[in-house]
MISEVEX-592417 format. One line per field, with one value per residue (C-alpha): residue number from 1; chain; z, x, y. Coordinates in nm, 2 decimals. Each point is the difference from the previous one (the first is absolute). Example, Ala and Ser with C-alpha at 12.3 -4.5 7.8 and 13.67 -1.06 7.14 Angstrom:
# MISEVEX-592417
num 1:2
chaine A:A
z 0.78:-0.07
x 1.23:0.14
y -0.45:0.34
***
This chain:
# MISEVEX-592417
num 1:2:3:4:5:6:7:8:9:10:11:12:13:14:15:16:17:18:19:20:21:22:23:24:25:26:27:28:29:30:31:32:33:34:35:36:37:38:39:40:41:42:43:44:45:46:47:48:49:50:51:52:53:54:55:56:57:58:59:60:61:62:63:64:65:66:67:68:69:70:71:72:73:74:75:76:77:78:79:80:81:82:83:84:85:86:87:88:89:90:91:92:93:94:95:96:97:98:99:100:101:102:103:104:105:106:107:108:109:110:111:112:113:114:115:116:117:118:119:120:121:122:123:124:125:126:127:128:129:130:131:132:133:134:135:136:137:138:139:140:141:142:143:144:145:146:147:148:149:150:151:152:153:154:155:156:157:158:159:160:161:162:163:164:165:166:167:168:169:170:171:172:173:174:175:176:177:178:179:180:181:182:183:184:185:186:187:188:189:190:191:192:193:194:195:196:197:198:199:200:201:202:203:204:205:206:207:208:209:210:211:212:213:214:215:216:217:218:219:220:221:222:223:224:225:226:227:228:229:230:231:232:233:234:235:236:237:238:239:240:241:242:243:244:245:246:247:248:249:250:251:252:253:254:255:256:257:258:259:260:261:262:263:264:265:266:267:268:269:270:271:272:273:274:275:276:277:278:279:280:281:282:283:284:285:286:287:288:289:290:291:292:293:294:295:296:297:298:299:300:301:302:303:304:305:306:307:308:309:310:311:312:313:314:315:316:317:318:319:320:321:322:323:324:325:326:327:328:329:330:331:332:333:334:335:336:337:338:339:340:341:342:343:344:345:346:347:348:349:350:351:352:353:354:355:356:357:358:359:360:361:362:363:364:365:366:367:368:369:370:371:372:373:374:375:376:377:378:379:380:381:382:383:384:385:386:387:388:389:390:391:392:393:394:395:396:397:398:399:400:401:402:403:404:405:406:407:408:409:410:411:412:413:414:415:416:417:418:419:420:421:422:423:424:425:426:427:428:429:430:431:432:433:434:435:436:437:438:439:440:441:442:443:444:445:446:447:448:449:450:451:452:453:454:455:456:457:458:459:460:461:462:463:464:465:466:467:468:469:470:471:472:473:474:475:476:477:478:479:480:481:482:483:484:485:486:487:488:489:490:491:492:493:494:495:496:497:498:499:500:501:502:503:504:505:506:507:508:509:510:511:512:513:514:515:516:517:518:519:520:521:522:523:524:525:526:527:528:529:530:531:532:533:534:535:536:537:538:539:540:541:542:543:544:545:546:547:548:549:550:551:552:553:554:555:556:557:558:559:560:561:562:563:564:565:566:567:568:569:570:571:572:573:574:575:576:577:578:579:580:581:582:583:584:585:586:587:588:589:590:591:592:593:594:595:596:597:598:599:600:601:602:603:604:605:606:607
chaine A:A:A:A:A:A:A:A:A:A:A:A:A:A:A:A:A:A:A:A:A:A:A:A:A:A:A:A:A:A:A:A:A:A:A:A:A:A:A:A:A:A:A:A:A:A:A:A:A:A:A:A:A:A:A:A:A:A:A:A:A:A:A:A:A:A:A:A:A:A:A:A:A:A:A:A:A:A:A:A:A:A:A:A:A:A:A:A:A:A:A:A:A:A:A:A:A:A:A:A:A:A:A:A:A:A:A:A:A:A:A:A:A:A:A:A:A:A:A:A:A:A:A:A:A:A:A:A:A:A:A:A:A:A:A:A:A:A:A:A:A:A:A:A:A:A:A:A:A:A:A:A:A:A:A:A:A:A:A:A:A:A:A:A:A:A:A:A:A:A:A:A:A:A:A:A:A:A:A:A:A:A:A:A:A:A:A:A:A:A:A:A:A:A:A:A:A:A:A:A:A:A:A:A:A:A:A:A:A:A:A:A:A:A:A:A:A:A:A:A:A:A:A:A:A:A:A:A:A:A:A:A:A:A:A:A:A:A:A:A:A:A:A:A:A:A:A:A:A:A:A:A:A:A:A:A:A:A:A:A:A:A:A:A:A:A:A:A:A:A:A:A:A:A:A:A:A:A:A:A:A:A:A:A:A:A:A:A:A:A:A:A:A:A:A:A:A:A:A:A:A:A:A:A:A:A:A:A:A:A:A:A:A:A:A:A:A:A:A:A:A:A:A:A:A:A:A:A:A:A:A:A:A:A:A:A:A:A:A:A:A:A:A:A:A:A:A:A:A:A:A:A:A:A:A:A:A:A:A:A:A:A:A:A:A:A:A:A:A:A:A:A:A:A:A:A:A:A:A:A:A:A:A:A:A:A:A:A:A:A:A:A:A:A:A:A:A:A:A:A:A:A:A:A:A:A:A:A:A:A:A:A:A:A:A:A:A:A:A:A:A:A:A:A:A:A:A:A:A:A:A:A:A:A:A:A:A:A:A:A:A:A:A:A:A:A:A:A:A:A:A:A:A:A:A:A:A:A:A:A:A:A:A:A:A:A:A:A:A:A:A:A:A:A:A:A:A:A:A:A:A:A:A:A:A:A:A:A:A:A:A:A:A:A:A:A:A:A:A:A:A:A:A:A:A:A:A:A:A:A:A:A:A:A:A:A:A:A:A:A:A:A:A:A:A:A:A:A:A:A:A:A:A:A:A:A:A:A:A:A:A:A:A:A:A:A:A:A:A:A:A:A:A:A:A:A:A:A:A:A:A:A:A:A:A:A:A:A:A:A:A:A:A:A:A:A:A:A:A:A:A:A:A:A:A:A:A:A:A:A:A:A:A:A:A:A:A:A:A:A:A:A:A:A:A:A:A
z 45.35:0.24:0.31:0.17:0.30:0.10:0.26:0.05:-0.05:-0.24:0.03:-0.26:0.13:0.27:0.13:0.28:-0.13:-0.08:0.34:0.23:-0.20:0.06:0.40:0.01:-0.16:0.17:0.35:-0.12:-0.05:-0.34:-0.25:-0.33:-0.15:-0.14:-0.28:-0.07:-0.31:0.16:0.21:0.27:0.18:-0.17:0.01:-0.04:0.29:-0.07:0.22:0.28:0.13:0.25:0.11:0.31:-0.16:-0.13:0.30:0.18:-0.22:0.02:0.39:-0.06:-0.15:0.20:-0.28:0.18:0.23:-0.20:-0.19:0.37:0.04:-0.31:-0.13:0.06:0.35:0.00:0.04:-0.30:-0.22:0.13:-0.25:-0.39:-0.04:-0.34:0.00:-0.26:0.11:0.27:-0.03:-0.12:0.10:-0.24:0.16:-0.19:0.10:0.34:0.01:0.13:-0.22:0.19:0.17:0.06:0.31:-0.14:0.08:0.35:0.08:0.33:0.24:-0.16:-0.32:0.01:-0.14:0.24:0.28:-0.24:-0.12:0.31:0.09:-0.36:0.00:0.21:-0.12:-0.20:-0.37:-0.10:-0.26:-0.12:-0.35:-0.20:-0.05:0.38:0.05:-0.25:0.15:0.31:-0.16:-0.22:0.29:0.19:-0.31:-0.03:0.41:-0.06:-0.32:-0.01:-0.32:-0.18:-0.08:-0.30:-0.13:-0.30:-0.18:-0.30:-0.08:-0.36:-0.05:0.17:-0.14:0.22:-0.11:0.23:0.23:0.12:-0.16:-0.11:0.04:-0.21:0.21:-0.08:0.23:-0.06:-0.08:-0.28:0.20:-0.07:0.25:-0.03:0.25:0.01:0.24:0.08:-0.08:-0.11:0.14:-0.23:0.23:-0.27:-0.03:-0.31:-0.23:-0.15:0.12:-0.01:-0.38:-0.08:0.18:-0.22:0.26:-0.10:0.26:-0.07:0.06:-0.11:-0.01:-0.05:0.19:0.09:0.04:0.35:0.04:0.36:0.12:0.33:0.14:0.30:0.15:0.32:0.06:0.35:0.01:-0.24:0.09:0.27:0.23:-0.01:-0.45:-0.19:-0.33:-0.16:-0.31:-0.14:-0.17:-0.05:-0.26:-0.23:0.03:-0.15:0.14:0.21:-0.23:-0.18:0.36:0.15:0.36:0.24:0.27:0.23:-0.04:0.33:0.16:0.22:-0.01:0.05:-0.05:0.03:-0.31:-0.19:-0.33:-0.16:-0.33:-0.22:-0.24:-0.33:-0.24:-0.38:-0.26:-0.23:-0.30:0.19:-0.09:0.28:0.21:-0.15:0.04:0.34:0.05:0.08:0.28:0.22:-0.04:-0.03:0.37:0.11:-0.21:0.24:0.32:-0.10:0.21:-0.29:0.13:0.16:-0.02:-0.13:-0.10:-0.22:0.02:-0.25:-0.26:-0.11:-0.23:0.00:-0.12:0.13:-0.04:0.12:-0.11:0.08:-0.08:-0.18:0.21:0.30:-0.05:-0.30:0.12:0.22:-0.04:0.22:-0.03:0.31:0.06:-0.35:-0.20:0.07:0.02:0.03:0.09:0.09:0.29:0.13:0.40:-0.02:-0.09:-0.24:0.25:0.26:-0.26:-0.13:0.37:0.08:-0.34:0.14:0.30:-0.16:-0.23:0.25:0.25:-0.23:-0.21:0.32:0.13:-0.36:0.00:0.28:-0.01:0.25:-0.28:-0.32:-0.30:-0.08:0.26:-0.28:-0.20:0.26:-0.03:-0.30:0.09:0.36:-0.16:-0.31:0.14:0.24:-0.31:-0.14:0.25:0.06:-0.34:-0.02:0.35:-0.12:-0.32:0.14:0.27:-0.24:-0.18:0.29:0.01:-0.30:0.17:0.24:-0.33:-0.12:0.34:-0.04:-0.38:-0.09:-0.38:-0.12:-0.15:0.07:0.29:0.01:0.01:0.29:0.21:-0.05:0.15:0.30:0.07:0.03:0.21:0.22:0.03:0.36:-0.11:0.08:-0.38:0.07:0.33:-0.16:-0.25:0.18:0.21:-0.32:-0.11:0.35:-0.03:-0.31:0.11:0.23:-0.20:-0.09:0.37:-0.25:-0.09:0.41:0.18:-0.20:0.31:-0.11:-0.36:0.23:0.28:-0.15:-0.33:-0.02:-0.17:-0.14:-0.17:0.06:0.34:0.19:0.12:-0.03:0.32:-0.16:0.20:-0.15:-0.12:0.22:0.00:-0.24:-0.05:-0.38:0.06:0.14:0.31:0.29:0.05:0.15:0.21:-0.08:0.07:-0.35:-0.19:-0.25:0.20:0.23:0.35:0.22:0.17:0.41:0.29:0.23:0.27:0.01:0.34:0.12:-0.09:-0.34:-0.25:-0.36:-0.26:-0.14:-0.26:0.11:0.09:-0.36:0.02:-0.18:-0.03:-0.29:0.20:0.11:0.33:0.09:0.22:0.26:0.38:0.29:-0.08:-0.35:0.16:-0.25:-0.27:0.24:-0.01:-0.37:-0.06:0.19:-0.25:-0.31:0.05:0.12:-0.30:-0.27:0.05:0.03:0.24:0.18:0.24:0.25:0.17:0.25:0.09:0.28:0.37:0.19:-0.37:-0.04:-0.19:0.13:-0.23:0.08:-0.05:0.02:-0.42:-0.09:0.11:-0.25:-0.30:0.05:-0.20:0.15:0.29:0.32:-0.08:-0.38:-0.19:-0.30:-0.17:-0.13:-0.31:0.04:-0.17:0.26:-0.19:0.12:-0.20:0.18:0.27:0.26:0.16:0.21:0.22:-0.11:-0.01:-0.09:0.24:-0.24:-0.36:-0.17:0.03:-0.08:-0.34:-0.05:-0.02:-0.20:-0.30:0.03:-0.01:-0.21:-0.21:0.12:-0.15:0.19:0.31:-0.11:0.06:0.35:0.13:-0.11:0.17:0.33:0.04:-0.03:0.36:0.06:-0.03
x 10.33:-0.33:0.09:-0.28:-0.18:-0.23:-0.24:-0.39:-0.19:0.07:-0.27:-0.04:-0.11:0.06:-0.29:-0.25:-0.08:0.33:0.13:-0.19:0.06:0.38:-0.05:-0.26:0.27:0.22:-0.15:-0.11:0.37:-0.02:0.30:-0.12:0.09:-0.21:0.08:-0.13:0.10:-0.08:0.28:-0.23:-0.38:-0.28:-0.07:-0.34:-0.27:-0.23:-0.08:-0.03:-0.28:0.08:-0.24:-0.01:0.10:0.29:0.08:-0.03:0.25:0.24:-0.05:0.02:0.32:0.16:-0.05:-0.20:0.15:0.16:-0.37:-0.16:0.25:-0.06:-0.39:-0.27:-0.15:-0.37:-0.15:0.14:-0.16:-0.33:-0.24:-0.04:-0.20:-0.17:0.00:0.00:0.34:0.26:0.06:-0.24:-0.26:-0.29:-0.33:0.10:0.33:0.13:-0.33:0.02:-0.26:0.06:0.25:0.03:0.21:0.33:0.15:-0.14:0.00:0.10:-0.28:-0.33:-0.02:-0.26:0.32:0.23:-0.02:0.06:0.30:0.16:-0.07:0.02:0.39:0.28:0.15:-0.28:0.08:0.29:0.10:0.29:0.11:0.19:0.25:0.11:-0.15:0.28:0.27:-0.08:-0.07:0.31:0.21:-0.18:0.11:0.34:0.09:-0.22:0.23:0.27:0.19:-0.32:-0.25:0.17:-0.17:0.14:0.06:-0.27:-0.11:0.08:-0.15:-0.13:-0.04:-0.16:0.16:-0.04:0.19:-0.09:0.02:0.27:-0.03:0.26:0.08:0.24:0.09:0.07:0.37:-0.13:0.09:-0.22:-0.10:-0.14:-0.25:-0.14:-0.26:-0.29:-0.27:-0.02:-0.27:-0.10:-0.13:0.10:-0.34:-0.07:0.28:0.19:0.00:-0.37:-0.05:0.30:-0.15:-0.31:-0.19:-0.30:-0.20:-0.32:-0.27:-0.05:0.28:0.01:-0.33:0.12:0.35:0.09:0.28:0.11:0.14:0.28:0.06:0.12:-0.22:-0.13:-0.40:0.02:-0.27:-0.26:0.05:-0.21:0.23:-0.23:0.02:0.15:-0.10:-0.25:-0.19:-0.06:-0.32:-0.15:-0.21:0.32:0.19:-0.26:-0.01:0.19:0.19:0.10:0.06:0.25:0.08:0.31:0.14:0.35:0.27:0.18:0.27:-0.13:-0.40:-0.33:-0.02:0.33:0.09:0.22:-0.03:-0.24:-0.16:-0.28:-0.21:-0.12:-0.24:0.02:-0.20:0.27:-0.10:0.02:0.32:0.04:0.14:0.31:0.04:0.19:0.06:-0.40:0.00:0.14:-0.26:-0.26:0.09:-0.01:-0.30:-0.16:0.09:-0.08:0.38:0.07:0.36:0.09:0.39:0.07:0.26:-0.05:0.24:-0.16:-0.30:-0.09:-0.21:-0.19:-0.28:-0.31:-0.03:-0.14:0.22:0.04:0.33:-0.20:0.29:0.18:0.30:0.18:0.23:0.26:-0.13:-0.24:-0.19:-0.05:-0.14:-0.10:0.17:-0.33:-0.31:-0.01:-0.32:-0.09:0.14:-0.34:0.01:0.38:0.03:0.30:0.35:-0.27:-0.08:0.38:0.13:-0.25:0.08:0.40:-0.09:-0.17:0.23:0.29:-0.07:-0.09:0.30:0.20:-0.16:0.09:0.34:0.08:-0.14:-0.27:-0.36:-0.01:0.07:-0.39:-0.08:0.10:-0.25:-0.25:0.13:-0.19:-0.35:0.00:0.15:-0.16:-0.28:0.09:0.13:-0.36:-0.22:0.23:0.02:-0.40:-0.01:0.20:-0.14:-0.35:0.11:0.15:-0.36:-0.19:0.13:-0.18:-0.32:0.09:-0.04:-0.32:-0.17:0.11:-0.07:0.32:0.12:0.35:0.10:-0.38:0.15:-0.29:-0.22:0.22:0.00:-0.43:0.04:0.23:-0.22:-0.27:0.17:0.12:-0.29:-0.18:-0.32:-0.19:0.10:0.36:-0.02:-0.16:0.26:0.31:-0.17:-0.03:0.39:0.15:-0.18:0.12:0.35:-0.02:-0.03:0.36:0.08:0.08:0.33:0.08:-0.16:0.11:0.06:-0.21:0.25:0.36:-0.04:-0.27:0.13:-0.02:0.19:-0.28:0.29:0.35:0.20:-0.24:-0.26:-0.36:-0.20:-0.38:-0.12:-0.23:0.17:0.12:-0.25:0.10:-0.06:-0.07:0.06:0.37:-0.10:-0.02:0.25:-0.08:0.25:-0.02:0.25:-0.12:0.27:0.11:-0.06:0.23:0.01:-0.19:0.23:-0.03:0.16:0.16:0.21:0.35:0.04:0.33:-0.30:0.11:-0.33:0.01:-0.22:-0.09:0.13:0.36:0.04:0.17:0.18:0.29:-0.01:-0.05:-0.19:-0.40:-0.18:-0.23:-0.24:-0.22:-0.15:0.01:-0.17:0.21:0.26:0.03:0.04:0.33:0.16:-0.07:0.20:0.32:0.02:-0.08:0.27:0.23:-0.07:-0.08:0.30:-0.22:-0.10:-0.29:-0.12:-0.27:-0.25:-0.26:-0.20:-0.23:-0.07:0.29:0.15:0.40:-0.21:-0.24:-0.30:0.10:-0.31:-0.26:-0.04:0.16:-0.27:-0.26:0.28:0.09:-0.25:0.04:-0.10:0.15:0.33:-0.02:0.31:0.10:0.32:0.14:0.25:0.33:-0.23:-0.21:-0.29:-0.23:0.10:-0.20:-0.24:-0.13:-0.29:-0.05:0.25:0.23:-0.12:0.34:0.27:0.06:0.10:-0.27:0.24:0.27:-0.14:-0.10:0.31:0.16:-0.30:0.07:0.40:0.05:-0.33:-0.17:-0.33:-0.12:-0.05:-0.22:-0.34:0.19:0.09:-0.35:-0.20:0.18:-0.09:-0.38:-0.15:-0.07:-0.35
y 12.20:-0.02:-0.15:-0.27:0.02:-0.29:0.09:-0.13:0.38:0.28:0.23:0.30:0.36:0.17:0.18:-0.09:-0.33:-0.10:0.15:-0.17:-0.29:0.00:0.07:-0.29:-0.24:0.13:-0.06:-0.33:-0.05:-0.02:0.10:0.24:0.23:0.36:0.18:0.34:0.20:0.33:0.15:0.15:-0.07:0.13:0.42:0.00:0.03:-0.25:-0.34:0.14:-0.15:-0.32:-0.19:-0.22:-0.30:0.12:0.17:-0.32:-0.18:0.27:-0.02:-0.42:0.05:0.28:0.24:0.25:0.22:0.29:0.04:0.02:0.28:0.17:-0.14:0.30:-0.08:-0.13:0.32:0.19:-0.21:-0.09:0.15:0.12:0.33:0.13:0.36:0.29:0.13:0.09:0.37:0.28:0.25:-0.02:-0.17:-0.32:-0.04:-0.23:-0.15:-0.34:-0.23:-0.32:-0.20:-0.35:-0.18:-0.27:-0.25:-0.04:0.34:0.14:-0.12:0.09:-0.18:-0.30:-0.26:0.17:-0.25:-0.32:0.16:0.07:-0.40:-0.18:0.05:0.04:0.34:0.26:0.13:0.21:0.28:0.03:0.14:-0.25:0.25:-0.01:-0.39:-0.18:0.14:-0.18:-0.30:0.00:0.07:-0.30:-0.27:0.16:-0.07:-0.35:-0.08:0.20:0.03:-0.14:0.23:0.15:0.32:0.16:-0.35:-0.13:-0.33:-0.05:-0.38:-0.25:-0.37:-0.32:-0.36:-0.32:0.10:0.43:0.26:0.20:0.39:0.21:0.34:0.32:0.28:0.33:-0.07:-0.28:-0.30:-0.32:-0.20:-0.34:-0.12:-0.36:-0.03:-0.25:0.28:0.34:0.26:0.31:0.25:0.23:0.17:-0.20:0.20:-0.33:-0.32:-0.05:0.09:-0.25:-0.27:0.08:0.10:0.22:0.28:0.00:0.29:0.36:0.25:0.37:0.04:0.35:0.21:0.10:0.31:-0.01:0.27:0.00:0.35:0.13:0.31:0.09:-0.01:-0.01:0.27:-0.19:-0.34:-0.23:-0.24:-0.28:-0.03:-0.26:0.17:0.24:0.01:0.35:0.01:0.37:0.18:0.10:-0.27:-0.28:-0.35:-0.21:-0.13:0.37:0.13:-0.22:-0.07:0.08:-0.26:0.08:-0.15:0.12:-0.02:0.16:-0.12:0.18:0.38:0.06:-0.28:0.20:-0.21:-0.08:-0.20:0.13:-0.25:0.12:-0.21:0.08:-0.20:-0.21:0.22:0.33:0.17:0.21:-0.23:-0.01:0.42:0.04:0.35:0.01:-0.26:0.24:0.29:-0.24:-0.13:0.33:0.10:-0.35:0.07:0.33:0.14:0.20:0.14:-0.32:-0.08:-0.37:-0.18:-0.25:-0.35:-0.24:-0.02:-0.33:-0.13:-0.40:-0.13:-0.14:-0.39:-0.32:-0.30:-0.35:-0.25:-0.28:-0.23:0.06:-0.26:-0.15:-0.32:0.17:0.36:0.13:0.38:0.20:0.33:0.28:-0.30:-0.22:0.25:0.40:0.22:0.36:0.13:0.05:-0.22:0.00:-0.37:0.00:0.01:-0.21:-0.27:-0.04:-0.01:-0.29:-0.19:0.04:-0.15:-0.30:-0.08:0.03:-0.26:-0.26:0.09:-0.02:-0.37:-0.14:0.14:-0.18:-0.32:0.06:-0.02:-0.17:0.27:-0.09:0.27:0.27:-0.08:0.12:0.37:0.12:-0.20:0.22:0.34:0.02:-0.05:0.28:0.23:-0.03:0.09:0.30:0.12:-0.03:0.20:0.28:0.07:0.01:0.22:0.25:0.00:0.02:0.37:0.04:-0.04:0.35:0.20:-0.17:0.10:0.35:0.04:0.10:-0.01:0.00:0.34:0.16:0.30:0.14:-0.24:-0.17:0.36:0.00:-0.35:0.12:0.27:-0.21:-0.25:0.27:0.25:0.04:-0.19:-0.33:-0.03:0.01:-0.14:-0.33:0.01:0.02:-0.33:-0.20:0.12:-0.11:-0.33:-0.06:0.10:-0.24:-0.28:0.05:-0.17:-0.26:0.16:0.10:-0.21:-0.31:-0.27:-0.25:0.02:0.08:-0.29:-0.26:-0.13:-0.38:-0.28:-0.25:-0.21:-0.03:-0.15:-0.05:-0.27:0.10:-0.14:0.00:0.24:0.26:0.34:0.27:0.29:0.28:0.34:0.08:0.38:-0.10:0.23:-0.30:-0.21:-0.31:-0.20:-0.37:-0.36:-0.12:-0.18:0.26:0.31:0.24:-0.10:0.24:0.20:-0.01:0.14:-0.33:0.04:-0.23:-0.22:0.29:0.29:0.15:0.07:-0.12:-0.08:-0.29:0.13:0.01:-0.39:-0.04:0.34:0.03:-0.38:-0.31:-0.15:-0.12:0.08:-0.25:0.15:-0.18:0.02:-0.16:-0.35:-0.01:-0.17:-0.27:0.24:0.13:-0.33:-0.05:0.39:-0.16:-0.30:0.17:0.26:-0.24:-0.28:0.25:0.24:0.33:0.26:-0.03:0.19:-0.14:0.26:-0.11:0.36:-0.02:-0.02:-0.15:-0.06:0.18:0.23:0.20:0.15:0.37:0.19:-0.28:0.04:-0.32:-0.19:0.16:-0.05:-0.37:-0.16:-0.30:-0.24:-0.05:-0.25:0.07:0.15:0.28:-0.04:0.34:0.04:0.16:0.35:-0.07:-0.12:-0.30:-0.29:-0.26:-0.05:-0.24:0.11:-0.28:-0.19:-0.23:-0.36:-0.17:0.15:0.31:-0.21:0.19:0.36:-0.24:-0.08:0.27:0.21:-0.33:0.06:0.39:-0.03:-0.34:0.01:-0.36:-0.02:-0.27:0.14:0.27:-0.22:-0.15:0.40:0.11:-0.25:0.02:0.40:-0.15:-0.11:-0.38:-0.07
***
C-alpha cells in the first residue's frame, strides 16, 4: 500500500533546473520534495557555459563557491579562433585564419570593460558533468532526505485541492505525494505532453555527435581559447569540420579533457558510424598518433522549440520542459536556472501567506517571453556560422574546390591579403554568439509583476552585444559597488541575498520612503530591506558609478523584487509620506487593480 505525504512542492527532474530549484526552496524555507528517475548527475559535457547572471544567483544564494574553485579562470577562455588545424607541417596547416576575443576577454577586448562592471562576479565554465554534482550535493545538505534520485514519477493528477504525484523507487515502493503544485523541470520528457502541452518550432535542423575524450594537447593549444573551429581545405565547411572546446580540470593548455563537435546533415548516414569519429578528429587536428581516450559519444539534434504554455492549474514548466535552442551563446542551463529562480520566490511568498496565489500567474507572461527571445537568439546564432562559409566559397563535399579556395585565401598576394580581411570581418560578426551581453544581462519583462512607470524604453542593443544598465520596472537592477556603514563592499545586488525579501533603494533626501519601508514590513509581514546610497547615506556609492545607474531624481525611489528585478519606480520624491511604495507592493503582492492609475500618476512630477 502507497503511503502519503502532503507537502506544498514536488518538483520532477533533477538536473540544473530542478537543482537549483530545490536549494532556492529550500533557502526560502520552503518544504518539497525532487524526484529524479536517474540514479546519478548527468555524464555528458555539455552546459558549460555560465553566464553572469547565473553566476550572480548562484552567488545570491550561496551557491557559488565550489564553481569559483573549480570554473576555468577568466583568461582561459577569453577568445574563439578559426584555424585550419592544430598539428601538422604542410604550408596549410596551423595557420591561424582569425580569432575573435569572448566573453570580455582578458583586457583588450572592446566589451571587456562592461563586463568586468555589469556584474558582480564574471562568466564561468564548468562541464555539466562536474557542475551537478555540486549542485546536487548543495539540495541534498539544503533538504536532506528529499532529493530522491533513483525514484520515477509514474502519474500525476490535479483535483481541487493539489496535485497528487505517484512515485516508485528502485525497491518498487509507491509513494503518494499531495502537494499544492508540481514543477516539471523534466526537460520536457512527460509531464508536459500529458498536460497537452505542445512545443512548437522546427526540429531536426541538424544532428550533432559530441565527442568527450581525454588527451593531452598541451603542445598545440593557446591559453587564452575557449574553443576552435577547424575549417581547412580537406575538411569542407564549418559545419563538416567541427570545433574543439576543454573541458578541464585542469583549464587552459594543460585541460586534459576535452569535447569535439561534429555537424552531420539529418539524412547523412555517417553520423551514426563511430569507429570513424576518432580518425576523423585526428585526421582535424591533423595529430595523427595522438593517444585519446574516449569516455562518452552522444548524439542530439538541432532544434528550436517553444512550450505553447508554461503552466497548467497547479503544474508549472521550468527549464528544456518550456523551450529548447541550439547550444550556440550557451543559454540553455542559464535560461532554466533563471526560470528556477522565478518561480521559486513567488512559489515561496504564496506558500506562506505572504502574496496572493494570483502572483503565479505572472510566471509564464515574464519567462515565456524570455524562452522566446532565447530560442530565436540561438537559432540565428547557429546560422550566422553559415555566413563564414559563404565568404570563403566553400561547398559541402567539393575538397578540391575548398583547397583552391584556401589557397587563395592564404597565398602572399594583395589578392589573398584582401581576402583574408573580408573573412575576419565576417568572422566577426559571430560576436553575436561571444559577446552576447546585451542577450545575458538585458532581457526585460514588458508584462508580468511589475508596475510599468511610463517612461520611454530602455535603450537596446539589437546585435545583443551592449548591455545597457537601466532602473526600469521589468529590468535587472544595475549591479554597483557600495560600501556598508562598518566598511564591507557589496553589490546592489546582494541586499536580497539569500533572502525572500525586497530592497527598497533610495538616497539621502528619500527619507520618507525610509519610514514608509518600516511600516510596510511591519504591517504586511515581509522582508524589506531599506537602502539609502549616497553621501553621508549608511551606504556609500563605492566607485562613484551608482550615480550614472539610478535613473532617478534626487529623493526618488526603486523597489527591487526578491530576483532582484525592478518591479516599480518613483523617479521623483514622494509627495504623500511614502504611501505610494506602500501601494505599490499591496497591487504587486495582493493584485488591487485600483491603484494602478493612483501609483502611476504619483511617479509623474507636479505641474
Amino acid at each position: 500500500m502507497a503511503t502519503e505525504i502532503a507537502i506544498p512542492v514536488v518538483i520532477i527532474g533533477g538536473g540544473g533546473c530542478g537543482l537549483t530549484l530545490s536549494s532556492f526552496l529550500s533557502n526560502y524555507g520552503i518544504d518539497h520534495v525532487l524526484i529524479e528517475r536517474h540514479t546519478g548527475t548527468s555524464v555528458l559535457p555539455k552546459a558549460h557555459y555560465l553566464n553572469q547572471r547565473t553566476m550572480e544567483i548562484l552567488q545570491a544564494h550561496n551557491m557559488v563557491d565550489e564553481i569559483l574553485q573549480k570554473t576555468c579562470p577568466p583568461r582561459h577562455m577569453s577568445q574563439v579562433a578559426w584555424q585550419t588545424s592544430l598539428g601538422g607541417s604542410d604550408r596549410l596547416d596551423r595557420q591561424l585564419i582569425h580569432k575573435i576575443e569572448c566573453f570580455g576577454g582578458d583586457g583588450g577586448s572592446p566589451y571587456a570593460q562592461s563586463y568586468k562592471q555589469d556584474a558582480p562576479l564574471r562568466s564561468g565554465n564548468l562541464p555539466l558533468f562536474r557542475l551537478e554534482p555540486i549542485l546536487k550535493a548543495l539540495a541534498e545538505r539544503n533538504n536532506p532526505g528529499k532529493v530522491l534520485f533513483g525514484h520515477t514519477m509514474l502519474d500525476f493528477a490535479e483535483d481541487d485541492t493539489g496535485v497528487r504525484t505517484t512515485v516508485v523507487d528502485a525497491e518498487g515502493n509507491q509513494t503518494i505525494y499531495r502537494s499544492q503544485y508540481l514543477v516539471a523541470a523534466d526537460g520536457g520528457r512527460s509531464i508536459g505532453p500529458k498536460l497537452g502541452i505542445e512545443m512548437r518550432g522546427p526540429r531536426n535542423i541538424s544532428d550533432m555527435v559530441s565527442v568527450h575524450f581525454s588527451a593531452d594537447l598541451s603542445e598545440y593549444w593557446d591559453d587564452r581559447y575557449f574553443a576552435c573551429h577547424f575549417i581547412n581545405g580537406e575538411s569542407g565547411t564549418v559545419f563538416e569540420s567541427g570545433a574543439i572546446v576543454p573541458m578541464g580540470p585542469t583549464w587552459g593548455s594543460r585541460s586534459e579533457e576535452w569535447v569535439f563537435h561534429f555537424g552531420f546533415a539529418m539524412d547523412d548516414e555517417a553520423r551514426h558510424d563511430e569507429s570513424a569519429l576518432i580518425p576523423r578528429i585526428r585526421e582535424l587536428l591533423k595529430i595523427p598518433n595522438l593517444e585519446l581516450k574516449v569516455h562518452k559519444i552522444s548524439h542530439w539534434a538541432i532544434e528550436r522549440v517553444l512550450a505553447d504554455s508554461y503552466r497548467k492549474g497547479r503544474v508549472f514548466l521550468a527549464g528544456d520542459a518550456g523551450n529548447r535552442r541550439p547550444p550556440t551563446t550557451g543559454l540553455g542551463l542559464n535560461t532554466a536556472i533563471e526560470d528556477s529562480l522565478n518561480l521559486a520566490w513567488k512559489l515561496a511568498m504564496v506558500v506562506k501567506g505572504q502574496a496572493d496565489e494570483s502572483i503565479l500567474d505572472t510566471y509564464e507572461p515574464e519567462r515565456r517571453a524570455v524562452g522566446e527571445i532565447n530560442c530565436d537568439w540561438g537559432l540565428f546564432t547557429f546560422s550566422n556560422s553559415a555566413v563564414i562559409n559563404t565568404v570563403m566559397g566553400l561547398l559541402p563535399g567539393k575538397e578540391e574546390h575548398n583547397k583552391t579556395q584556401f589557397e587563395l585565401l592564404l597565398e602572399n598576394t594583395d589578392r589573398g591579403s584582401t581576402f583574408r580581411a573580408q573573412v575576419a570581418r565576417i568572422i566577426e560578426s559571430q560576436s553575436v554568439e561571444f559577446c552576447a551581453h546585451g542577450i545575458e544581462l538585458g532581457f526585460r519583462y514588458n508584462n508580468g509583476l511589475i508596475l510599468p512607470d511610463g517612461s520611454i524604453p530602455a535603450r537596446r542593443d539589437p546585435l545583443g552585444l551592449q548591455y545597457y544598465p537601466t532602473t526600469k520596472p521589468g529590468h535587472r537592477l544595475p549591479h554597483a559597488w557600495i560600501q556598508k556603514p562598518k566598511g564591507e563592499i557589496i553589490s546592489t545586488h546582494h541586499l536580497v541575498r539569500d533572502s525572500l525579501g525586497f530592497a527598497l533603494i533610495t538616497d539621502g533626501e528619500g527619507s520618507a520612503w525610509v519610514s514608509a519601508g518600516e511600516r510596510i514590513a511591519a504591517c504586511m509581514g515581509i522582508t524589506l530591506v531599506v537602502a539609502q546610497i549616497g553621501d553621508r547615506c549608511a551606504y556609500r556609492d563605492y566607485e562613484d558609478r551608482w550615480m550614472n545607474l539610478k535613473g532617478i531624481q534626487p529623493g526618488g525611489a526603486i523597489l527591487v523584487r526578491p530576483d532582484n528585478i525592478v518591479a516599480w519606480r518613483s523617479i521623483y520624491p514622494s509627495r504623500r509620506n511614502g504611501k505610494e511604495v506602500e501601494e505599490a507592493l499591496d497591487m504587486l503582492l495582493r493584485g488591487l487593480p485600483e491603484v494602478v492609475e493612483n501609483n502611476r500618476e504619483t511617479t509623474r512630477p507636479k505641474l
